[in-house]
Every structure is written in structure tokens, then in C-alpha cells.
TIFI-481930 format. One record per residue: x, y, z of N, C-alpha, C in turn; residue number from 0; residue in three letters. Coordinates in steps of 0.1 Angstrom, whole numbers, plus 5000, padded with zeros to 4 digits. Layout:
<tises>
<tise <X Y Z> <X Y Z> <X Y Z> NUM 'ALA'>
...
</tises>
This chain:
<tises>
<tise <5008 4988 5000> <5000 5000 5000> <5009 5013 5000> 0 'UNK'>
<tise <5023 5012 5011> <5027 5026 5012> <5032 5025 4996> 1 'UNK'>
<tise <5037 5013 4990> <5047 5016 4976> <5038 5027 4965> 2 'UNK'>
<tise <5024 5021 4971> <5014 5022 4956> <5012 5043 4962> 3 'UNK'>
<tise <5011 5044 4968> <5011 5058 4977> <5022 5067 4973> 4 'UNK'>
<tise <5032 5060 4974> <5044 5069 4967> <5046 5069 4954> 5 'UNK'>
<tise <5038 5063 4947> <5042 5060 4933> <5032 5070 4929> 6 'UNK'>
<tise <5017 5072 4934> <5006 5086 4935> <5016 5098 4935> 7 'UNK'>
<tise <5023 5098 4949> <5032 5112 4953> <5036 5114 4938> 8 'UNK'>
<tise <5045 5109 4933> <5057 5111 4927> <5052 5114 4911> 9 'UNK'>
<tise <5036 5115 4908> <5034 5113 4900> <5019 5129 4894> 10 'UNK'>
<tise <5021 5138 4908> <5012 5146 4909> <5026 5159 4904> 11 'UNK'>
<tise <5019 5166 4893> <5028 5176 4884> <5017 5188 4885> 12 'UNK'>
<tise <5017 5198 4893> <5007 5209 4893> <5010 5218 4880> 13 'UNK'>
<tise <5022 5219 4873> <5024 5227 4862> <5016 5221 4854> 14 'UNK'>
<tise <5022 5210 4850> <5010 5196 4842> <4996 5202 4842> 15 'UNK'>
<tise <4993 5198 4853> <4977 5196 4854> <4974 5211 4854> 16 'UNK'>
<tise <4978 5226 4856> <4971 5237 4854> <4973 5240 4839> 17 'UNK'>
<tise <4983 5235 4833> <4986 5235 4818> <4977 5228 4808> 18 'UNK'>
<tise <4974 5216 4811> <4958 5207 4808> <4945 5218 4812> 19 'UNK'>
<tise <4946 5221 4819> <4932 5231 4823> <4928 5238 4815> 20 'UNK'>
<tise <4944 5248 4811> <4944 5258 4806> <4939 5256 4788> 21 'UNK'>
<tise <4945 5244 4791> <4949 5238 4770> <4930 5236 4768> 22 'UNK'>
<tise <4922 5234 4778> <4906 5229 4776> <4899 5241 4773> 23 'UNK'>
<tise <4904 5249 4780> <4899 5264 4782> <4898 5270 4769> 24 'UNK'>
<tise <4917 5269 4767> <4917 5277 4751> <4910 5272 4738> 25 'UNK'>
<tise <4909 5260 4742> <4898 5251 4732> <4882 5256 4729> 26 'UNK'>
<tise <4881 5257 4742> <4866 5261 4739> <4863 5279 4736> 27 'UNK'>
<tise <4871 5284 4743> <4875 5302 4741> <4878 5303 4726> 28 'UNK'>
<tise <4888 5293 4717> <4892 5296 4705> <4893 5288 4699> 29 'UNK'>
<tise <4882 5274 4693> <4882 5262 4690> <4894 5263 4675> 30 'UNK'>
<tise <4893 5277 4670> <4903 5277 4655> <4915 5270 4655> 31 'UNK'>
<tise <4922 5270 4671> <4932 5267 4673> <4932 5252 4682> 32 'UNK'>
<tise <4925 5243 4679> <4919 5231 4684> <4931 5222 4681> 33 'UNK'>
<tise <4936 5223 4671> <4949 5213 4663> <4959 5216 4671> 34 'UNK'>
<tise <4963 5230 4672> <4977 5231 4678> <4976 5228 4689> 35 'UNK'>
<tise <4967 5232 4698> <4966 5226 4714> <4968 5214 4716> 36 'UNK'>
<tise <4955 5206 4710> <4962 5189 4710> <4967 5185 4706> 37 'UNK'>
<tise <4973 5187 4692> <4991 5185 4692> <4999 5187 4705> 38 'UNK'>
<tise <5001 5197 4710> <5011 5204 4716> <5007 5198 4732> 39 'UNK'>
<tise <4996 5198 4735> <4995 5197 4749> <4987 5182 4752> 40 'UNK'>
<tise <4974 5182 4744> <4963 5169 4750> <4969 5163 4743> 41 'UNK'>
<tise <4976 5157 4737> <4980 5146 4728> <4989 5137 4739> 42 'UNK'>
<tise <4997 5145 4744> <5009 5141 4754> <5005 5137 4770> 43 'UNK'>
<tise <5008 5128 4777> <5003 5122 4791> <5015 5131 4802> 44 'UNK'>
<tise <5021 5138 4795> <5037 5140 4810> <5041 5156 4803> 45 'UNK'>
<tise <5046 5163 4809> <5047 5179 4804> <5059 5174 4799> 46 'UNK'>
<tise <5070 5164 4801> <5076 5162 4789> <5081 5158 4777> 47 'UNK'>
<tise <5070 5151 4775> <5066 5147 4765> <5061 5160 4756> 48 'UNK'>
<tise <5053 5170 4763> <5046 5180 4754> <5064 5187 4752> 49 'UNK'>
<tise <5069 5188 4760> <5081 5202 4760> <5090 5193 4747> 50 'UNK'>
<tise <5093 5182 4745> <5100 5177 4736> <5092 5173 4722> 51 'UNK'>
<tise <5080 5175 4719> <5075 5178 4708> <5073 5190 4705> 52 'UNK'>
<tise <5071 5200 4712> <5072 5215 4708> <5078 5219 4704> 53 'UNK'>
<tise <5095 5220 4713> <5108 5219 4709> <5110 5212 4695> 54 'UNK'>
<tise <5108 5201 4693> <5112 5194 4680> <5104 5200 4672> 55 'UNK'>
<tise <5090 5203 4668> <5083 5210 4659> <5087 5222 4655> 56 'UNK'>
<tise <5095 5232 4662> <5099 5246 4660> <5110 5247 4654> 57 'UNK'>
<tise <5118 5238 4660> <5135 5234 4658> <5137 5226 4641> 58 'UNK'>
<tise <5125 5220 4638> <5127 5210 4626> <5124 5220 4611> 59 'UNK'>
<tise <5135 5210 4605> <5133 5220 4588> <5137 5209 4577> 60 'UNK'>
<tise <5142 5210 4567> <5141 5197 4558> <5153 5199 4563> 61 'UNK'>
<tise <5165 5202 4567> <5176 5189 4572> <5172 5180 4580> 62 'UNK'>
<tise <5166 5186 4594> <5164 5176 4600> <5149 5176 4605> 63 'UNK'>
<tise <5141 5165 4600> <5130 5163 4605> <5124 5165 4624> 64 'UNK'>
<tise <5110 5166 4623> <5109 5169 4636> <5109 5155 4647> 65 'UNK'>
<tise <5104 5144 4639> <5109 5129 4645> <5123 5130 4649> 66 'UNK'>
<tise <5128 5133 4642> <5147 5130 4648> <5148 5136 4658> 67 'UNK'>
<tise <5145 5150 4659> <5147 5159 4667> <5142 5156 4682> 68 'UNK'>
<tise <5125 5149 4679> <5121 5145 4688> <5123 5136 4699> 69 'UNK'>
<tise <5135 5123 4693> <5135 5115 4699> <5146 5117 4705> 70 'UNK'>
<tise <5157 5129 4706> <5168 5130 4711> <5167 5139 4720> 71 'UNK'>
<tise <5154 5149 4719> <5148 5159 4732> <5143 5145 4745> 72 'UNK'>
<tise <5140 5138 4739> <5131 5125 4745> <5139 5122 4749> 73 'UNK'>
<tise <5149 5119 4744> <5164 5112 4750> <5173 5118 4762> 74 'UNK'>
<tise <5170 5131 4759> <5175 5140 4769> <5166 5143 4779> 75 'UNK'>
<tise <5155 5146 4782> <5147 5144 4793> <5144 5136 4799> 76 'UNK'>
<tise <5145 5121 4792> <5142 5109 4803> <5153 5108 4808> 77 'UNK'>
<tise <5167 5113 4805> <5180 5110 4810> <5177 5117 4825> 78 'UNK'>
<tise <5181 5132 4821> <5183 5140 4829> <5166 5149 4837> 79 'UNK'>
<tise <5165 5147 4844> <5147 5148 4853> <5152 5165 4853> 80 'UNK'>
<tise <5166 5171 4857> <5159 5183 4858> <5160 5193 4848> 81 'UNK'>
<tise <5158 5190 4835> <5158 5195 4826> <5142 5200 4825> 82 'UNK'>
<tise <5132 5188 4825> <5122 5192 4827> <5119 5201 4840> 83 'UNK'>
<tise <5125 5197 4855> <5122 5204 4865> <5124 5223 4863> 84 'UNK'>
<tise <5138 5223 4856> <5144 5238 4856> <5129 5240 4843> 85 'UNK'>
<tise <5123 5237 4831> <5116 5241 4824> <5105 5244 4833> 86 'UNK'>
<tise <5099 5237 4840> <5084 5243 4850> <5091 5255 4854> 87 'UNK'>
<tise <5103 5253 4861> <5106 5270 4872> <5106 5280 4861> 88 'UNK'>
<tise <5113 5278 4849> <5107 5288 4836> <5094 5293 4833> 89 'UNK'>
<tise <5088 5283 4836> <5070 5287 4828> <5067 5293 4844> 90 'UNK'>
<tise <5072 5290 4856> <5063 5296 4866> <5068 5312 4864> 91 'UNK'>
<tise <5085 5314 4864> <5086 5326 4865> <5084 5338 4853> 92 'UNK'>
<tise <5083 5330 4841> <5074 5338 4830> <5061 5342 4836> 93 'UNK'>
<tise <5057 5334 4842> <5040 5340 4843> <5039 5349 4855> 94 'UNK'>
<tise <5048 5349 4868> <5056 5357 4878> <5056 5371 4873> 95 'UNK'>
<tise <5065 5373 4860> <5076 5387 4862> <5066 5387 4848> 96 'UNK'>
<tise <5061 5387 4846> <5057 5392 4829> <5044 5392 4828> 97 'UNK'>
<tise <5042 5404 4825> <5027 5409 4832> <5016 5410 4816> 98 'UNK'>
<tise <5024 5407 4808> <5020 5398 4794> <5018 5382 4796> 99 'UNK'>
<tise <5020 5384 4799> <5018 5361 4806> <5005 5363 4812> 100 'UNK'>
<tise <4996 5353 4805> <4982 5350 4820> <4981 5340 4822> 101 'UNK'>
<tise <4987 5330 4811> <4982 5316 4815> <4998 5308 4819> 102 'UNK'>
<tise <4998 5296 4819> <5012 5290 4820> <5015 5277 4808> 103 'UNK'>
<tise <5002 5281 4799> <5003 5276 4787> <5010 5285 4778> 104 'UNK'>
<tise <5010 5296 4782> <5010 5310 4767> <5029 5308 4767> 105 'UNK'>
<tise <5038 5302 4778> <5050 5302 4770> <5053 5287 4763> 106 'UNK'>
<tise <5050 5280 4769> <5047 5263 4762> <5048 5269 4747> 107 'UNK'>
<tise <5031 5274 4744> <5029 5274 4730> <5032 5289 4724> 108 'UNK'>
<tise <5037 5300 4726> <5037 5312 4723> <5052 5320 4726> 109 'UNK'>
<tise <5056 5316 4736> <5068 5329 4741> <5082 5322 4739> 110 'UNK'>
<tise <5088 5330 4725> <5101 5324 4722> <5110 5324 4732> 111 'UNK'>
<tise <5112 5330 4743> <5120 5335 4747> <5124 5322 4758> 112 'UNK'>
<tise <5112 5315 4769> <5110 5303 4771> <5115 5291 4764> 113 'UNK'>
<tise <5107 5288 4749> <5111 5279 4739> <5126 5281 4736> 114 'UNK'>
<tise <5130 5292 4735> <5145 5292 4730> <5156 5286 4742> 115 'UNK'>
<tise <5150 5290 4756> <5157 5288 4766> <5156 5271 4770> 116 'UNK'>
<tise <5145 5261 4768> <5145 5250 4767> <5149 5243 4753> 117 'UNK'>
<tise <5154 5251 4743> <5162 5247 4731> <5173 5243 4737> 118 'UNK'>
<tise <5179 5252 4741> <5198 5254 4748> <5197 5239 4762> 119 'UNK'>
<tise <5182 5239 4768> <5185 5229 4776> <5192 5218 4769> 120 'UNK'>
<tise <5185 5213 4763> <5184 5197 4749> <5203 5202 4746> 121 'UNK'>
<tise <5203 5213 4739> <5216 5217 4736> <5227 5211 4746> 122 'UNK'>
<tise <5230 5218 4758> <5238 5215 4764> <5235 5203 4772> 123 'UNK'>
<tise <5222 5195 4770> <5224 5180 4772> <5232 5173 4766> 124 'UNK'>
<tise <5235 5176 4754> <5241 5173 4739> <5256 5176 4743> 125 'UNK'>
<tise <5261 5187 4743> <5271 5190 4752> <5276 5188 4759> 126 'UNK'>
<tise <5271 5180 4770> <5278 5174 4781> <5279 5156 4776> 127 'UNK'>
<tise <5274 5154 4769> <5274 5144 4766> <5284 5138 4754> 128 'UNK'>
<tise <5295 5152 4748> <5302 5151 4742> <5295 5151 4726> 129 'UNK'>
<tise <5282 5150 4723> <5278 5155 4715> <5276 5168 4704> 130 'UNK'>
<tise <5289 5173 4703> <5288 5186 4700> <5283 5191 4688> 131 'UNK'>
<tise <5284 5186 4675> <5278 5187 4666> <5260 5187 4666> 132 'UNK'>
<tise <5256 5178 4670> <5241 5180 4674> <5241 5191 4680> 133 'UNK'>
<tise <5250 5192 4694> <5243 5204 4702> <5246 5217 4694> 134 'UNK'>
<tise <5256 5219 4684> <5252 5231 4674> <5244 5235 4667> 135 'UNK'>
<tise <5239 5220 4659> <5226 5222 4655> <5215 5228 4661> 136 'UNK'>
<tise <5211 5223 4675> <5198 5236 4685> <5205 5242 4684> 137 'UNK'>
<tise <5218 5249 4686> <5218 5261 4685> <5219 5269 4670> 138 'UNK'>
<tise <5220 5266 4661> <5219 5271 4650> <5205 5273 4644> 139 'UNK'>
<tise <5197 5263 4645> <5182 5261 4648> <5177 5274 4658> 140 'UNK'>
<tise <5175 5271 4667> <5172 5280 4676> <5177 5292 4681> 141 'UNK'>
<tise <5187 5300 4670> <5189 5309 4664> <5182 5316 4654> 142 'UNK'>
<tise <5179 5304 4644> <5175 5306 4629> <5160 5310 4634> 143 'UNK'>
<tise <5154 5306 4646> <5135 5306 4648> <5137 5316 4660> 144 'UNK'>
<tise <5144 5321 4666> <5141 5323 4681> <5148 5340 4675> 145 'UNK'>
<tise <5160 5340 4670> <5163 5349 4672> <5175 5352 4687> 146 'UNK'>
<tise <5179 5339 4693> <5180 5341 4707> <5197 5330 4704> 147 'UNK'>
<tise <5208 5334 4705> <5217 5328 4700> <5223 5324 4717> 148 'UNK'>
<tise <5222 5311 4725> <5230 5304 4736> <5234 5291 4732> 149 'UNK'>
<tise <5253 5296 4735> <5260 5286 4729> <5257 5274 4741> 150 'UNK'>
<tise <5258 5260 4736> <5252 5246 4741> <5265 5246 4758> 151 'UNK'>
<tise <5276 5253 4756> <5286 5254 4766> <5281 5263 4780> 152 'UNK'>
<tise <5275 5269 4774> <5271 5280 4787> <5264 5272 4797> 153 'UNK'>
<tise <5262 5277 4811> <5257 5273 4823> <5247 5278 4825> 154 'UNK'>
<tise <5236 5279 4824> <5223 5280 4831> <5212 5275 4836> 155 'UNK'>
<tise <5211 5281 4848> <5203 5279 4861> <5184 5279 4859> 156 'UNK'>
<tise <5180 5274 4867> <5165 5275 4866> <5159 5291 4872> 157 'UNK'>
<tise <5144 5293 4866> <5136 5302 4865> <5144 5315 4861> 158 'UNK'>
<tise <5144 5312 4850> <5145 5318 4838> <5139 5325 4829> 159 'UNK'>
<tise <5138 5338 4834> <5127 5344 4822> <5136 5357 4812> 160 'UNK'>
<tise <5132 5353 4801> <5140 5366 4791> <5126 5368 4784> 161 'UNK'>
<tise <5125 5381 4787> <5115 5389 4782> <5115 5394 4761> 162 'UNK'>
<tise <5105 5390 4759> <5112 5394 4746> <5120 5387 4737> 163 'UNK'>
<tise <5135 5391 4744> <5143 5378 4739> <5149 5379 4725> 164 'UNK'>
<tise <5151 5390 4717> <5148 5392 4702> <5164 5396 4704> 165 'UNK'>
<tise <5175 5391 4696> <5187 5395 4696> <5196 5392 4709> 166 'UNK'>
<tise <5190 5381 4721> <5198 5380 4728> <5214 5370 4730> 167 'UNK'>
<tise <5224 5368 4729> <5237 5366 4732> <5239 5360 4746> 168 'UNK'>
<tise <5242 5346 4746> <5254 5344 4756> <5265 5334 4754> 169 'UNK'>
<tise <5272 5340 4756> <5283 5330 4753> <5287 5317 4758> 170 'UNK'>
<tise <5299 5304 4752> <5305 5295 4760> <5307 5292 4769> 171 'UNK'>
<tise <5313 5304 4780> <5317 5302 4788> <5311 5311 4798> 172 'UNK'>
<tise <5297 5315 4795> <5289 5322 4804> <5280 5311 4816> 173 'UNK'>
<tise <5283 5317 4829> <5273 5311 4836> <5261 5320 4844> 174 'UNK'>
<tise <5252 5314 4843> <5236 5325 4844> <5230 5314 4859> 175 'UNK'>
<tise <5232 5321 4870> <5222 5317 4882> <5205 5315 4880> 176 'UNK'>
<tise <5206 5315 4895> <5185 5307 4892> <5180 5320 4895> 177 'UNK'>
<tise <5168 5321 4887> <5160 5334 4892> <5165 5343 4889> 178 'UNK'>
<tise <5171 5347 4873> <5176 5355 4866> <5165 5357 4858> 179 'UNK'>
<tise <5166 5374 4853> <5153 5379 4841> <5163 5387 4837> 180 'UNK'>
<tise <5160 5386 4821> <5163 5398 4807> <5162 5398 4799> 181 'UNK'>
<tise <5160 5410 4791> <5151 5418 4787> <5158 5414 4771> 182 'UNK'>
<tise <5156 5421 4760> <5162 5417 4745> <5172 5423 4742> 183 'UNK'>
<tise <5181 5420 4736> <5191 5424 4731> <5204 5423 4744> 184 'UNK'>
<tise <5201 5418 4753> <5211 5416 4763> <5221 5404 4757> 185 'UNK'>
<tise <5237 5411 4761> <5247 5403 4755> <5260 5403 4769> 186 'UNK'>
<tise <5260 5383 4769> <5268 5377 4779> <5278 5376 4770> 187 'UNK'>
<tise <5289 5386 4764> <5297 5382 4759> <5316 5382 4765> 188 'UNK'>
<tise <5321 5379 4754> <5334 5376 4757> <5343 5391 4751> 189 'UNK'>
<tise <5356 5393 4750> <5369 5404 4751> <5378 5393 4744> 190 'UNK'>
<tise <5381 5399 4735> <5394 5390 4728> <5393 5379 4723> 191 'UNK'>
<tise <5404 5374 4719> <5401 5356 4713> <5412 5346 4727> 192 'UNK'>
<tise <5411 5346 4739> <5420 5345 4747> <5410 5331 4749> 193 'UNK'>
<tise <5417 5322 4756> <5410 5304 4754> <5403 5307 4769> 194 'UNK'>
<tise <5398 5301 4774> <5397 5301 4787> <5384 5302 4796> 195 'UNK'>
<tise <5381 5307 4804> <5370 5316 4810> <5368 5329 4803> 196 'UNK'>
<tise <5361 5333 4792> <5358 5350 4788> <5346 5355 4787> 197 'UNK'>
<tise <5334 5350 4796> <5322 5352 4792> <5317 5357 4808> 198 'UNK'>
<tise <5310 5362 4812> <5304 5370 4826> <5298 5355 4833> 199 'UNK'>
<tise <5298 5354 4845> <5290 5350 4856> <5279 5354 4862> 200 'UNK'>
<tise <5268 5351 4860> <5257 5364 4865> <5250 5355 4878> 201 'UNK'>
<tise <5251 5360 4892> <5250 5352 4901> <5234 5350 4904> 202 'UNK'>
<tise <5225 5346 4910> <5210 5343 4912> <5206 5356 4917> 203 'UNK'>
<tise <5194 5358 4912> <5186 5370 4913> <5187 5382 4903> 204 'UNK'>
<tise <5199 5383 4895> <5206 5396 4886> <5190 5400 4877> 205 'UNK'>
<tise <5183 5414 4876> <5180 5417 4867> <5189 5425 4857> 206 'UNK'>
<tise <5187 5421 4842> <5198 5428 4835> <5187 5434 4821> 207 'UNK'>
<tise <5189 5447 4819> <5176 5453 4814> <5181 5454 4798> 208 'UNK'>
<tise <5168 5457 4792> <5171 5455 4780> <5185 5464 4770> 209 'UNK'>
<tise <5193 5455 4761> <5204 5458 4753> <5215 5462 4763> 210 'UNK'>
<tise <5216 5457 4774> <5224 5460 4781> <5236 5446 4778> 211 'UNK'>
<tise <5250 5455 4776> <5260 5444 4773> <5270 5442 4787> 212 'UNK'>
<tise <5275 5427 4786> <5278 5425 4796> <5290 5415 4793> 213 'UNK'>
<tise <5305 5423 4791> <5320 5416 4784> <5328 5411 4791> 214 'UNK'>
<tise <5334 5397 4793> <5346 5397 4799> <5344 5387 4809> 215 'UNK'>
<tise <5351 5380 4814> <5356 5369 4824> <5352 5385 4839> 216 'UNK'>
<tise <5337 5381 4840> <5337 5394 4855> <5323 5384 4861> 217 'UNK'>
<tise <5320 5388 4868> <5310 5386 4879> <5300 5396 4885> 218 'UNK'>
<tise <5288 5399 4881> <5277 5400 4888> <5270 5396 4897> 219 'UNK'>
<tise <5272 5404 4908> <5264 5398 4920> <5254 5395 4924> 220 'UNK'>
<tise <5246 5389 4932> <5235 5385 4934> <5227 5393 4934> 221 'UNK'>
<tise <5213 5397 4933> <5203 5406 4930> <5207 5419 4929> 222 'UNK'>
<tise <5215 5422 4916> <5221 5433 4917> <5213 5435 4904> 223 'UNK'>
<tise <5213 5448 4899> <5206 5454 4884> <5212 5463 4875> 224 'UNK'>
<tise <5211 5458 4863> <5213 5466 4850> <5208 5470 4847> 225 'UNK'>
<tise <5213 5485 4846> <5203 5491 4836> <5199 5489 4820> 226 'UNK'>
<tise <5190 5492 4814> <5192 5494 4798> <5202 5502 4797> 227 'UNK'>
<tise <5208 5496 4786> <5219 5500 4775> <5234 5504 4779> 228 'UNK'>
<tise <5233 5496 4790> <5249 5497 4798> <5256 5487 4795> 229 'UNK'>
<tise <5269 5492 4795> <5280 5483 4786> <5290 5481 4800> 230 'UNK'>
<tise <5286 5468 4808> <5294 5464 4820> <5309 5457 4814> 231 'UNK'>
<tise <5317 5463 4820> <5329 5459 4817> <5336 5456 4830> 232 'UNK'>
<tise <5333 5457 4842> <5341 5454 4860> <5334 5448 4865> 233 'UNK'>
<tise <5338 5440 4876> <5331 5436 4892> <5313 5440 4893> 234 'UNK'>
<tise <5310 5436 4896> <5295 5441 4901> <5293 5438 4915> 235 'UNK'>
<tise <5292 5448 4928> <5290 5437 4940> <5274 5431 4939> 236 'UNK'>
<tise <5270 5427 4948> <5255 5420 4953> <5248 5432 4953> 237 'UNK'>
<tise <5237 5434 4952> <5224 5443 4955> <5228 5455 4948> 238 'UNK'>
<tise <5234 5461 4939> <5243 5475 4931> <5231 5473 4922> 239 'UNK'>
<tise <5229 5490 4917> <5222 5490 4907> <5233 5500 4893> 240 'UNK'>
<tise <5237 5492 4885> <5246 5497 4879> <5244 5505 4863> 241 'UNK'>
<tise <5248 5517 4857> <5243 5521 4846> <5257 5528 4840> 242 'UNK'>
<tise <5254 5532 4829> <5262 5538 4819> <5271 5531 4812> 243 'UNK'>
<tise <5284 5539 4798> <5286 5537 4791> <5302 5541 4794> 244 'UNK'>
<tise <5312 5535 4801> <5309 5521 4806> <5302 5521 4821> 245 'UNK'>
<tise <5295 5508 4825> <5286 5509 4833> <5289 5516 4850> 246 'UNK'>
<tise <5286 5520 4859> <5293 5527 4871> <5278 5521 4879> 247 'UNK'>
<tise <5287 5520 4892> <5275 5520 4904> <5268 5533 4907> 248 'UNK'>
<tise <5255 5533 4908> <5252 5543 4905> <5236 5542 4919> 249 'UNK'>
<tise <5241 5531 4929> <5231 5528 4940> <5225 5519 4945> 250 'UNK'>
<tise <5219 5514 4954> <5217 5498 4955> <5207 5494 4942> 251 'UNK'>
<tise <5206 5480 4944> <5194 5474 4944> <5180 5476 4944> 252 'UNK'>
<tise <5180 5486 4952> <5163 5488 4958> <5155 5482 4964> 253 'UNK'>
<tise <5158 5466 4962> <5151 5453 4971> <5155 5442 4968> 254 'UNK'>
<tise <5150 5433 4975> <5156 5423 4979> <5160 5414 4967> 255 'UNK'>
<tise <5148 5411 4955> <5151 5403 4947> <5147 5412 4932> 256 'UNK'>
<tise <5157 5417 4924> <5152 5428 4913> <5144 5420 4899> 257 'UNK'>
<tise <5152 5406 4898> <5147 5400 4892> <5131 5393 4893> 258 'UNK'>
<tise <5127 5393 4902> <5113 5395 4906> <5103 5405 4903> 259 'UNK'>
<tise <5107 5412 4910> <5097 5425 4910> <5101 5433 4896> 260 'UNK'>
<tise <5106 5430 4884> <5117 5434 4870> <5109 5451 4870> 261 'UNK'>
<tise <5113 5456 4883> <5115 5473 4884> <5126 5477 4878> 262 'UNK'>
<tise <5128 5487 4868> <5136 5490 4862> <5144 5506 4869> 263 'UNK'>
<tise <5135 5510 4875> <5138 5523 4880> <5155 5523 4892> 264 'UNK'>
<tise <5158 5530 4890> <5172 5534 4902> <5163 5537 4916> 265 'UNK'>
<tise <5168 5534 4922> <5165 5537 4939> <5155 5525 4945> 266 'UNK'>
<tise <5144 5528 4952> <5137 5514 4961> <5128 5516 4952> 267 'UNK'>
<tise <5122 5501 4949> <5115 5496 4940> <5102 5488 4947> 268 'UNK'>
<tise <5095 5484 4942> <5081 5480 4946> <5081 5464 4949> 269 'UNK'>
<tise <5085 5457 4957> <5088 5445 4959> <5085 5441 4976> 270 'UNK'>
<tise <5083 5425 4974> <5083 5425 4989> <5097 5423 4995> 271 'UNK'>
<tise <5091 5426 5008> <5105 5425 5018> <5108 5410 5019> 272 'UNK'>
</tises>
């Protein structure tokens, strides 16, 4: 009895099941769209199963079909559990910080910015697995549709939301914490052709606002914030809110977690304590 009990626990997905809700809903609100839903959502018994036929449907072109594609997202999710787990903290914190989000279907089937960020997962599954040619492929792919260029090498963390998302950049050797948001045109890039570590570390909580660049083997601190259109080239401590061309501290934080409350303003911001 207790086996059969745990096998119930282990088997209740509340993303899942508000995502099914939601996919009924839009059905009857917008029956036009009847095909893509159950493709994408009621066709599938497990939210991974939906995330790796989405993925493969967007990603596929006459090189490579969406079956191939499919079965190697497949391959990489049944491997690795928290590929799907970091994708729920995505769809939660899209719907969180982005006041365009209503449902937690609308990035599943709608928000590149999500889809491109679970491209790079599959990617750097591929990547770690010594796979590298495939894992170029998502990224060349999910370049080609997304607009959103993250090399399969880079490091990132769960709840993840990039707003937008249209022209974004991160490099190799970039690593991105959990509970990071940014905005388009934001660029984790590298300085020189030097081998090594050359790409920023952006520690958990960083808001980094839109087209803001961010160069060089440096570190940004934990809930610290970028302004739009600042070209960070130094250190960032924790909780700084940094701006200009090149970027300067210019004040705290304003609260506790900027990536949350995605206030863009300098000084105290609207967030809880």
C-alpha cells in the first residue's frame, strides 16, 4: 500500500495539470486553434513529453525532421529529470515577472524567449554528453526561429525568464544563476580571442535590462541590476544597481530580489520585503 502511495506522490505535476486546464479552456474560448493545442498539449500524458515535441516541431526543417529531433529531446529528458524540472521554474517565473503572461500555457505554445531557453536545455544535454555537433545544431536552429543565439557550453540555472528575447547573446563560457530575468538584446559576451573563461557569471537573482552588454571573464552579483543600454565591463557587488557607458554603480538594488519585481527604476523599487 505505502509503495502504491508513493508511486501517486511522485506522480502529481501541478504545472502539468494547470497546463491541461488551461489547453481545455483555450479550446473552447478559441476552437480555431483546436489542432495546435492537441498536438502540443492533450495529445501528450507527461509535460515532457509536450516540451519535447514543441521543441522538435519549431527546431525541425528539411535537414532535419521533427521525429529526429524528437527523439533526442526524448532522450535527453528521460536522461536528465531536471531539465524538465528547471523548464516548470521557467513557465512559473514567465508567468511571475511578465505581466503579458496570463496563462502557463501562453509560453509552452507562444513565448520564444521560454522555447529558445529549453532549446539550449536539449543543447547542452548534447554537450555534456560530448555530442557537439548536434548540440550546434539547436543552437543554430534556435537561432534561425528564436532569434536568441546560447552557445550549448554556457551554464544555466533554473527560473529563467527573458522577456522578449529578440537579439539575445550568451556566450561559451557564460554562467547564468537561478532566478535570473532579461530583457532583448542583452549580451553575455566575451573580450578578445584569449582560450579560457571570457564570458560573465551572473550570480541568482541579477536583473539585466534591456540591450544591456555585459563583456569579459567578471561577475555580477547577486540581486544586483542593470540598467538598459549599459556596457558592463568590471566587478558588480551584490544588491548595486549599475548604469552607463561604461557601466558605474550608481546605487543599491532597491530590494531584495530585482529579478522578481523586474523594476527597472534606480533607487527602492516595489517588491516584497
Amino acid at each position: 500500500m505505502a509503495e502504491v502511495a508513493k508511486k501517486n506522490i511522485t506522480q502529481v505535476d501541478p504545472v502539468w495539470e494547470r497546463i491541461v486546464g488551461e489547453a481545455e479552456d483555450l479550446i473552447a474560448k478559441e476552437p480555431i486553434l483546436g489542432g495546435l493545442v492537441h498536438s502540443s498539449v492533450l495529445h501528450h500524458a507527461r509535460f515532457s513529453k509536450a516540451l519535447s515535441y514543441r521543441i522538435a516541431l519549431k527546431l525541425s526543417s528539411d535537414e532535419m525532421p521533427a521525429q529526429i529531433l524528437r527523439e533526442i529531446a526524448d532522450e535527453a529528458l528521460s536522461s536528465d529529470k531536471s531539465i524538465a524540472r528547471a523548464a516548470r521554474a521557467d513557465i512559473v517565473a514567465v508567468f511571475d515577472r511578465d505581466p503579458a503572461c496570463h496563462t502557463f500555457i501562453q509560453p509552452l505554445l507562444f513565448f520564444k524567449g521560454y522555447q529558445a531557453v529549453q532549446s539550449y536545455r536539449i543543447a547542452h544535454w548534447l554537450w555534456q554528453h560530448g555530442r557537439n555537433e548536434m548540440a550546434y545544431f539547436f543552437q543554430m536552429r534556435a537561432s534561425e526561429v528564436y532569434g536568441v543565439d546560447i552557445h550549448p557550453g554556457a551554464k544555466i540555472g533554473q527560473g529563467i525568464m527573458i522577456d522578449h528575447a529578440h537579439s539575445v547573446v550568451i556566450g561559451e563560457t557564460a554562467v547564468v544563476g537561478d532566478n535570473v530575468s532579461m530583457l532583448h538584446s542583452v549580451t553575455l559576451g566575451g573580450t578578445g580571442k584569449a582560450d579560457g573563461i571570457r564570458h560573465p557569471t551572473i550570480e541568482d537573482g541579477v536583473l539585466i535590462g534591456a540591450g544591456a552588454k555585459v563583456l569579459g571573464n567578471i561577475t555580477i552579483g547577486h540581486c544586483s541590476k542593470i540598467a538598459a543600454g549599459s556596457v558592463v565591463l568590471h566587478e558588480v557587488p551584490a544588491c548595486k544597481t549599475v548604469a552607463g557607458v561604461p557601466a558605474k554603480v550608481v546605487g543599491e538594488a532597491g530590494c531584495d530580489q530585482p529579478s522578481q519585481s523586474m523594476d527597472h527604476y534606480f533607487g527602492d523599487c516595489d517588491c516584497d520585503d
